[in-house]
C-alpha positions in Angstrom: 38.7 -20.4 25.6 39.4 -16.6 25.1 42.7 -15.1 24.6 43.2 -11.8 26.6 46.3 -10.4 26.9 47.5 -9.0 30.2 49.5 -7.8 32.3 50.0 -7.4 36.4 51.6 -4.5 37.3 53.5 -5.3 41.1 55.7 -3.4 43.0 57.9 -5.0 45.9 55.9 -2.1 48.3 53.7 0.6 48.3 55.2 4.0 47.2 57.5 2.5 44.5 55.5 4.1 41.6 52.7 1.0 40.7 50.3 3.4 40.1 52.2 5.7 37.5 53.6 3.1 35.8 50.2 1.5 35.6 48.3 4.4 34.6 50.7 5.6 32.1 50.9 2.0 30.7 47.2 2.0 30.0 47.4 5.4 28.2 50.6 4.7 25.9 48.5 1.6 24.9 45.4 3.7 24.0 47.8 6.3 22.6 48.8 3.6 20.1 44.9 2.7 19.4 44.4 -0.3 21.6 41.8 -0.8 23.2 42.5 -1.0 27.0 41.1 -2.3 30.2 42.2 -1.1 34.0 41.9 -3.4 36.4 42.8 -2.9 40.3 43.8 -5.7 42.9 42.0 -5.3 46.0 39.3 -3.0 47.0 40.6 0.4 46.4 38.9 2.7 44.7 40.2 5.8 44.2 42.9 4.1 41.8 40.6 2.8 39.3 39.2 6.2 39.1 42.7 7.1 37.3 42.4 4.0 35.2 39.0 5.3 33.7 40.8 8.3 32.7 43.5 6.5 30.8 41.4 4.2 29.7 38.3 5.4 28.5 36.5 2.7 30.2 34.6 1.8 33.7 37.4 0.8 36.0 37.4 -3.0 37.5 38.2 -3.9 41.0 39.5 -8.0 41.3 39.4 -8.8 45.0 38.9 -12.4 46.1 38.3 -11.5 49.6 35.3 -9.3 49.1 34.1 -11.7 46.1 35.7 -14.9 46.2 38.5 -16.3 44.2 36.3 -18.5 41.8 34.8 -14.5 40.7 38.0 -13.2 40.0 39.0 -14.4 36.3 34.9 -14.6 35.1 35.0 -10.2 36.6 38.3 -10.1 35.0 36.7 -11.5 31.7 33.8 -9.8 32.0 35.4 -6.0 32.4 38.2 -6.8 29.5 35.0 -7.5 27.4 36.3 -5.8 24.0 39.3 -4.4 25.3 42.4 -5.7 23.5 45.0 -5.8 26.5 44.1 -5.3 29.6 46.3 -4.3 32.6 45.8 -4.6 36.2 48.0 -2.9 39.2 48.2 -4.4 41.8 47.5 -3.5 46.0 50.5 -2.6 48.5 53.8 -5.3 48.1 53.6 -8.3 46.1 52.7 -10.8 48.3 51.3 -9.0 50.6 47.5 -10.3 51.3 45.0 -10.7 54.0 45.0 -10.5 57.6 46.1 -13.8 58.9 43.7 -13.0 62.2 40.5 -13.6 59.7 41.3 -17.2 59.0 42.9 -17.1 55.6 46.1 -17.7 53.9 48.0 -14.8 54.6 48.9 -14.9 50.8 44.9 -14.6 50.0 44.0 -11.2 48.8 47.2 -10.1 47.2 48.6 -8.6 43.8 50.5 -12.9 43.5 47.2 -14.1 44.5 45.1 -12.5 41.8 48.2 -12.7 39.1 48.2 -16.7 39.8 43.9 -16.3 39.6 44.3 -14.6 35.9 47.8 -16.6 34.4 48.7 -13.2 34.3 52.6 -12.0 33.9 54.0 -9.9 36.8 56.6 -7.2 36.0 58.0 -5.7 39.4 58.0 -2.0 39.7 61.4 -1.3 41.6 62.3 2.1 43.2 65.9 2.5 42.2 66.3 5.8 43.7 68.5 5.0 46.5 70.2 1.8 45.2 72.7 0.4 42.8 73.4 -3.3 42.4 71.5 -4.1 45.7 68.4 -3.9 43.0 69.0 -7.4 41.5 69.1 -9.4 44.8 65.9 -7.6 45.7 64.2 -8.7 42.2 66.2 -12.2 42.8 64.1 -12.3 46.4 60.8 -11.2 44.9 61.4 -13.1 41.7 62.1 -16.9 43.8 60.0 -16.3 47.2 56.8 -18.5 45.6 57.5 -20.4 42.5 53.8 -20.5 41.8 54.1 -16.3 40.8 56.9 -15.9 38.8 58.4 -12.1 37.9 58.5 -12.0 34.3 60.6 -9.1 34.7 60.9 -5.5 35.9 60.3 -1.4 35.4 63.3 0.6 37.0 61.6 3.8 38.7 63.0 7.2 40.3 66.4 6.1 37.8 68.8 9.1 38.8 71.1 9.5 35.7 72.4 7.2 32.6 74.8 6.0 34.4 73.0 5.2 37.3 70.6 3.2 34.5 73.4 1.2 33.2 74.7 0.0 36.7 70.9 -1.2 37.4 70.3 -2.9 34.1 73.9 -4.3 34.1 72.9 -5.7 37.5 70.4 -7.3 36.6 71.5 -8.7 33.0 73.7 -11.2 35.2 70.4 -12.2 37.3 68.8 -13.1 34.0 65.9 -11.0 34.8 64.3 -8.7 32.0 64.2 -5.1 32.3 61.2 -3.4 30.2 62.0 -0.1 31.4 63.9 2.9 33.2 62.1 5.7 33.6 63.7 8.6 35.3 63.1 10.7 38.4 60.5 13.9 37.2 58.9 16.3 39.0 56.4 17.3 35.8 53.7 14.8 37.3 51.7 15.4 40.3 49.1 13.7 41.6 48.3 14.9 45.0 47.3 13.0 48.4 45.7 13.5 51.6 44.0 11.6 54.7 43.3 8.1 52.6 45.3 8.4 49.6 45.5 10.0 46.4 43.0 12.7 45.8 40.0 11.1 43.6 40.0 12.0 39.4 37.0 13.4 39.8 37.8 16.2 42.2 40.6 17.3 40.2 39.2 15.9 36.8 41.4 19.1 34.0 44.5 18.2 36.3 44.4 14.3 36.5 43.6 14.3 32.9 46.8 16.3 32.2 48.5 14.0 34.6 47.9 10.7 33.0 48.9 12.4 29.7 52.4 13.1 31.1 52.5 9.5 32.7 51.4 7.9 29.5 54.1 10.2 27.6 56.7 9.5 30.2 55.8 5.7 29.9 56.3 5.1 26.3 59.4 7.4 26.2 61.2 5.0 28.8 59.4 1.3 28.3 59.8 -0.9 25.5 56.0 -0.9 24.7 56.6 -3.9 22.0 58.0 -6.2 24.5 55.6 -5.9 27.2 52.7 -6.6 24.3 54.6 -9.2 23.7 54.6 -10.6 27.5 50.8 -9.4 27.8 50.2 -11.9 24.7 52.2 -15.0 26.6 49.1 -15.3 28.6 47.3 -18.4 28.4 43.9 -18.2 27.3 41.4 -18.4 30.4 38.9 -21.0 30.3 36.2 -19.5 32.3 32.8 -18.1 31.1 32.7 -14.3 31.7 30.6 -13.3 34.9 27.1 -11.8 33.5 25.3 -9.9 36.5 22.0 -11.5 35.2 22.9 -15.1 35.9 24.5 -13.4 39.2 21.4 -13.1 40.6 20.3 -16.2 42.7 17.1 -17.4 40.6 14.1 -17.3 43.4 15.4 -13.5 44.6 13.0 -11.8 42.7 9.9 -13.7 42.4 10.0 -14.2 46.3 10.9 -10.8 47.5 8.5 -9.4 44.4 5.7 -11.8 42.9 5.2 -9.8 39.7 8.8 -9.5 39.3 9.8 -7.3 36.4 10.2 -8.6 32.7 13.3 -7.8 30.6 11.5 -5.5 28.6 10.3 -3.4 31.8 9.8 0.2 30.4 12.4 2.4 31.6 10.6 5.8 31.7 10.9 7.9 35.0 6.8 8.1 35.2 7.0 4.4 36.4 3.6 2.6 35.9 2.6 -1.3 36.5 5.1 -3.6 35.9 7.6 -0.9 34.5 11.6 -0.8 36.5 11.7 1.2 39.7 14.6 4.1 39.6 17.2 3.9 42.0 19.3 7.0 42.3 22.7 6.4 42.8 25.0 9.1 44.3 27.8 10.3 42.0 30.0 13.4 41.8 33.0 15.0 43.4 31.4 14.2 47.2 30.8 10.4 46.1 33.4 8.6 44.2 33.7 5.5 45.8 31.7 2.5 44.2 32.5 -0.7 42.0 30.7 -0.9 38.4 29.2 -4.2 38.9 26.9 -2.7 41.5 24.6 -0.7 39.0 24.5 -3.6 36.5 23.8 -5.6 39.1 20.7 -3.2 39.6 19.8 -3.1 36.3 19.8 -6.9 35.7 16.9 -7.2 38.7 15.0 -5.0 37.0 16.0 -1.4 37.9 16.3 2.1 36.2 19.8 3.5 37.7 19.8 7.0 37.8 22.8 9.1 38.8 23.1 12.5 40.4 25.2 14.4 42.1 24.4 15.7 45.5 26.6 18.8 45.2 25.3 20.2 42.2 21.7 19.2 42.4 19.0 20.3 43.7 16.6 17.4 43.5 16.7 13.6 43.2 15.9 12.2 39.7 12.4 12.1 38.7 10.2 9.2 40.0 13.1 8.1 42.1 12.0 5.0 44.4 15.2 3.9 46.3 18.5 5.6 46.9 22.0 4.4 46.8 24.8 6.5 48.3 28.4 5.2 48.7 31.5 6.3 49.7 33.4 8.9 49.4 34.6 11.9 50.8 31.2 14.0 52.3 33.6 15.4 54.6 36.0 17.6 52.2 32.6 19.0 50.9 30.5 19.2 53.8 29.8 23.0 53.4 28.4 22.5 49.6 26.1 19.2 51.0 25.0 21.2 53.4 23.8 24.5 51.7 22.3 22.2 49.0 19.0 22.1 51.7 16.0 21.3 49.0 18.7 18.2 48.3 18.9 17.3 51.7 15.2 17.9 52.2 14.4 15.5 49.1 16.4 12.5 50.8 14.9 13.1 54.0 11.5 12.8 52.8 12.2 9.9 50.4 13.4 7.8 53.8 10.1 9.1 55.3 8.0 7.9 52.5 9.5 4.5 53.0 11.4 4.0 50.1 14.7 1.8 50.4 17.8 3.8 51.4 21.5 1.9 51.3 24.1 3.6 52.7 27.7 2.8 53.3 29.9 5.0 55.0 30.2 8.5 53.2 26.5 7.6 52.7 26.1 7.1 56.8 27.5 10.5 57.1 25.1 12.3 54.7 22.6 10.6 56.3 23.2 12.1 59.6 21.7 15.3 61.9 25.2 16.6 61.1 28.8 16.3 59.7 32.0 18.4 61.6 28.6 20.5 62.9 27.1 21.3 59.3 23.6 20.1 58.8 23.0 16.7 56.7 20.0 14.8 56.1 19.0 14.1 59.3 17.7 10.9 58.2 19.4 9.3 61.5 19.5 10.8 65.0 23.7 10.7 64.9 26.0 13.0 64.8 29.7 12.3 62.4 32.8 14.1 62.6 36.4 13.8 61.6 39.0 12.2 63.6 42.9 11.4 63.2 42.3 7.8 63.5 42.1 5.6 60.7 39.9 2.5 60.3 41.2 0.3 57.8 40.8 -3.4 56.8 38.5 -6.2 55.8 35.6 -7.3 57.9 33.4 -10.7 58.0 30.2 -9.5 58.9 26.5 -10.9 59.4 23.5 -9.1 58.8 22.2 -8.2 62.3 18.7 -7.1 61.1 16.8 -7.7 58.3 17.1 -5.0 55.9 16.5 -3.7 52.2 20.0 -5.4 51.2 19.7 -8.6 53.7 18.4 -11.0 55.7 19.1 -11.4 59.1 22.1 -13.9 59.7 23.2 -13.6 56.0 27.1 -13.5 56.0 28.9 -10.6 53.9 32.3 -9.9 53.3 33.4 -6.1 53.3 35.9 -3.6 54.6 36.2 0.0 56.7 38.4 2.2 54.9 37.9 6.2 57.1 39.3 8.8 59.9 35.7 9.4 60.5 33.6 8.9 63.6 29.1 8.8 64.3 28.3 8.6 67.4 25.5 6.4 68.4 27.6 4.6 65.7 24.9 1.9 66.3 20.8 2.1 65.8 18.6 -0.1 68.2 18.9 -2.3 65.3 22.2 -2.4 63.6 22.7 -3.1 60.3 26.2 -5.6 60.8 27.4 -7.5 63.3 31.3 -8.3 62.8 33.3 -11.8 63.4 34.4 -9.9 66.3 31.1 -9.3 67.8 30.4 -6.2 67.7 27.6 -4.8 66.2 27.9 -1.9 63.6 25.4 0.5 61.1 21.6 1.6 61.7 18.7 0.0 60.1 15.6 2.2 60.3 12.5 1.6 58.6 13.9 0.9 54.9 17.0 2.6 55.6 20.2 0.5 56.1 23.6 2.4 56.7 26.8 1.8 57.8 30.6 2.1 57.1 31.0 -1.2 55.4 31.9 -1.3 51.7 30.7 -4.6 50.3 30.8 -5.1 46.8 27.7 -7.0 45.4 29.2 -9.0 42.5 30.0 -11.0 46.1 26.3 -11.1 47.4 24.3 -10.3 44.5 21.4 -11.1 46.1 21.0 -6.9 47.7 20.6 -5.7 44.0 17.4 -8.7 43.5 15.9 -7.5 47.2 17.1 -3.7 47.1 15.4 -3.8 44.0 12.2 -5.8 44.8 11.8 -2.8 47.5 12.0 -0.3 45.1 9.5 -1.5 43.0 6.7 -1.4 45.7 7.4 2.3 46.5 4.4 4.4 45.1 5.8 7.0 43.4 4.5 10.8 43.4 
């Protein structure tokens, strides 16, 4: 049994301030010298990207859809590793969880789902802006609606004036529910958004780093910091064994798709000889922001040599490169700068010729294409992307329509769409996915597999063993 303390950071909806109060919580705890783990419910990931900031550490999604609820505390334990409280904000309101059209418990996938997964205290982030005493039949709703995920208490936000701060707290006092903190309205901390969300850290690194400064400054000037430790510490010790990707990896992947599958000690040099680890390139950078951690140690547990670039800066994939990983993100706010990086574009393209294994999932897909908004791309696919004002957004069952360098034909994957951009054919003649509603989705080509669906492998480990197992047989120049 390990004793981590933590914390679930809730908010009765989206908008109410979760990931301020979050984000600054996390940096007025490394502020004090703790160590500190982010964690984000749900499969965001432009969030956790703020977390790494205020952290200092690789950000942590916990989503039991995408990975299953038995995943959730061994990922939990396996991201806090070291950390000495960890916190995790939760996705949209409370209770708010799946939809009930895939089959599920409508309660599965939410912030009370993954807070009753990890023992974890929830304190209730409540916008006070426009209310008085209203605020503690609200908290009264959220804090009796399931007795299995208790509030343990709450953190006013958008507090208009002392006096507005008193009414709240003297509100609540006679509900019995614990107030940890009133933190005013400011305008001193901004962290823009546009088409799906809140601009990524990593396009706006100098200013989000200034930003979680002010919201760790502004957190520890209006929260009691010693009483949520405290709380964090009531947690019970979890039970679980931490996830390790190596023992993720389903025991006859590698030795079937690869018979001389790689030894541990597998030399790691670029100039990749027998029996040394392939290197996969993984996209990085302003343009590709979108991917979960467990993905690359996943990688390097089958065997592989991960090797990020960054496709706007440059101008050639990392030496003796044998497969290529690109994820999502946001090619189309920097669609100019893919496209005038042509010896880049002309790399990937000829990698995908050579045959090595190419994954792609959705800002991948679009780099991928003969164009994006009319701007050259790879041309790696005969498909054309552009913007649109229509958003796809939510969770997809899917089965793997064609055999590819990630899966077998008719293996099952859970994933999500999260864009407001279009391809057109937005199928190959052999799709990658074919959704619980039937229809079929992504290209495979060759050793290329692309699509809009974001899986996350800690869920289906099995694409790092065989994406892996491909890279290995790729002769490299």
């Amino acid at each position: 049994m390990v004793a981590i303390p933590r914390l679930v950071i809730a908010a009765p909806a989206s908008g109410c301030g979760k990931t301020t109060v979050a984000c600054g919580l996390m940096a007025a705890l490394r502020a004090r010298g703790l160590a500190v783990s982010g964690h984000k419910a749900g499969p965001d990931y432009i969030d956790p990207g703020y977390h790494a900031l205020a952290t200092g550490r690789p950000p942590r999604n916990l989503d039991p859809f995408l990975c299953g609820e038995d995943l959730i505390a061994p990922l939990f334990r396996h991201g806090a590793a070291g950390a000495q409280i960890a916190v995790v904000e939760g996705v949209m309101g409370l209770f708010d969880g799946v939809d009930p059209a895939l089959g599920l418990d409508p309660d599965h996938g939410s912030t009370a789902h993954v807070a009753r997964l990890l023992g974890a205290p929830v304190v209730l982030v409540v916008d006070a802006a426009r209310a008085g005493r209203s605020v503690a039949a609200l908290v009264a709703g959220f804090a009796g609606f399931d007795p299995r995920t208790p509030v343990a208490g709450v953190i006013l936000n958008r507090v208009a004036s002392p006096r507005h701060e008193r009414l709240l707290r003297e509100a609540l006092a006679a509900s019995g529910v614990t107030v940890y903190g009133a933190i005013g309205r400011t305008e001193g901390i901004s962290t823009p958004s546009r088409h799906l969300g809140l601009i990524p850290a990593a396009e706006r690194e100098a200013a989000a780093g200034q930003a979680i400064d002010r919201m760790g400054a502004l957190v520890a000037a209006s929260c009691d910091l010693d009483a949520l430790l405290a709380l964090a510490r009531s947690a019970p010790p979890l039970t679980v064994p931490p996830w390790d990707p190596a023992a993720a990896l389903p025991a006859n992947a590698l030795p079937n798709a690869l018979p001389n599958a790689l030894p541990a000690t597998a030399p790691r040099d670029p100039g990749r000889g027998p029996g040394s680890a392939p290197t996969v390139a993984l996209a990085a950078g302003a343009a590709f922001t979108f991917g979960y951690a467990e993905q690359a140690e996943l990688l390097e547990a089958a065997g592989a040599r991960v090797a990020p670039f960054d496709p706007l800066r440059d101008e050639d994939l990392p030496e003796g490169t044998a497969g290529l990983i690109l994820g999502g993100g946001f090619p189309e706010m920097h669609a100019a700068a893919l496209s005038a990086n042509v010896r880049l574009r002309e790399r990937v393209a000829a990698l995908a010729a050579r045959g090595a294994p190419v994954a792609a999932e959705c800002a991948g897909l679009l780099y991928l294409a003969r164009t994006l908004d009319g701007r050259p791309m790879c041309g790696v696919l005969g498909a054309h992307a552009t913007m649109t004002p229509k958003l796809r957004l939510g969770y997809r069952h899917a089965v793997a329509a064609t055999d590819s360098v990630l899966a077998r034909a008719g293996d099952a994957v859970r994933g999500h769409e999260f864009h407001r951009t279009a391809i057109v054919p937005g199928r190959g003649d052999e799709p990658a996915w074919r959704f619980g509603s039937g229809e079929p989705e992504g290209h495979v080509a060759g050793s290329v597999v692309a699509s809009y669906l974001h899986t996350h492998w800690a869920g289906h480990p099995a694409a790092a063993a065989r994406f892996t197992a491909a890279s290995a047989r790729v002769p490299v120049p």
